[in-house]
N, C-alpha and C positions, 0 to 999 in steps of 0.2 A: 191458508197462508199464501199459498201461489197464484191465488184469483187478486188480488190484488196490484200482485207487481206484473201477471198476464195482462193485467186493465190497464196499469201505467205503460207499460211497451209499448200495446197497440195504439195509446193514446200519444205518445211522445213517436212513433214512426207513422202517426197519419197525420202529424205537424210536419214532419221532415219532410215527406211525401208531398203537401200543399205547398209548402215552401218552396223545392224542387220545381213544381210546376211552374209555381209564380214568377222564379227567377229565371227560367225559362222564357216564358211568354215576354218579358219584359228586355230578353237577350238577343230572342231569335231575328230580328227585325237588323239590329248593329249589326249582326254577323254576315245575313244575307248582304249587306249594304257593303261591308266591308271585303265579302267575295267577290262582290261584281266589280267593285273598285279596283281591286289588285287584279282583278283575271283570273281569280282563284276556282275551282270545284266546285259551283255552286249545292251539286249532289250530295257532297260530301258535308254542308253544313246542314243541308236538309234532313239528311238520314239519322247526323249527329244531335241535332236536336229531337226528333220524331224517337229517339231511342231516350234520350233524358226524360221527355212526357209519356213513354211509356211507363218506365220505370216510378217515375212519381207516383202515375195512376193505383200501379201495383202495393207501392207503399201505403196507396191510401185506403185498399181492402184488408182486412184482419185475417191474419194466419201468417206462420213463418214460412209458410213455403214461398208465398207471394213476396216475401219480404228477400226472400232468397234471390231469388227469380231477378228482381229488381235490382240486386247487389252487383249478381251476374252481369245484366246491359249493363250498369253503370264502368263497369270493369272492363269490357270488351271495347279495344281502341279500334270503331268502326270507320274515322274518319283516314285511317294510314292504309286499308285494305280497301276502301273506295278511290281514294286516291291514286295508285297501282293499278285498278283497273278501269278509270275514265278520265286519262291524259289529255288537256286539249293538243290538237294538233296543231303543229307548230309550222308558222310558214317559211318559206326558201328563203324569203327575202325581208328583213325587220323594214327597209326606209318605203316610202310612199312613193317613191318612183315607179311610172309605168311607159315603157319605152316602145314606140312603137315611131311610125312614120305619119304627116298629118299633112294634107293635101284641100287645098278649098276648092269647089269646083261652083261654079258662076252658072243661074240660070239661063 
């Protein structure tokens, strides 16, 4: 009685799991795009996405603990703790001015 609906599990969490992947693969590209555009972390989308393709993968092996496992990354907000730790540095001065003195000297 329980091999059947163990069979429909594995079979409907290694859909979820390809699915997962796919929306991924088809996301990661907008995001990087839109990090570098704003000046954002670019780390922080790379690690964010590297953890959703992990997690897929896991989905797409059979057993709950793998299933677990995957729950776990999906749950863990990696991109607020990367964040906190890889700040860009920020300059003195926001305008394009650079002041100096400028002198031509004549061969």
């Amino acid at each position: 009685m329980y091999g059947w609906w163990f069979f429909l599990y594995i079979v409907v969490m290694a859909i979820l799991g390809w699915q997962l992947i796919q929306d991924e693969k088809a996301l990661v590209l907008g995001k990087l795009m839109g990090m570098m555009t704003q000046g954002g972390n670019i780390a922080a989308s790379i690690l964010g996405s590297a953890k959703n393709l992990l997690a897929g993968a896991l989905f797409l092996f059979p057993g709950i603990l793998t299933d677990i496992i995957g729950f776990i990354l999906l749950l863990i907000p990696i991109q607020t703790s990367v964040n906190e730790n890889f700040q860009p540095k920020e300059s003195a001065s926001k305008d394009d001015v650079i002041e100096g003195e400028y002198r031509r000297e004549d061969d």
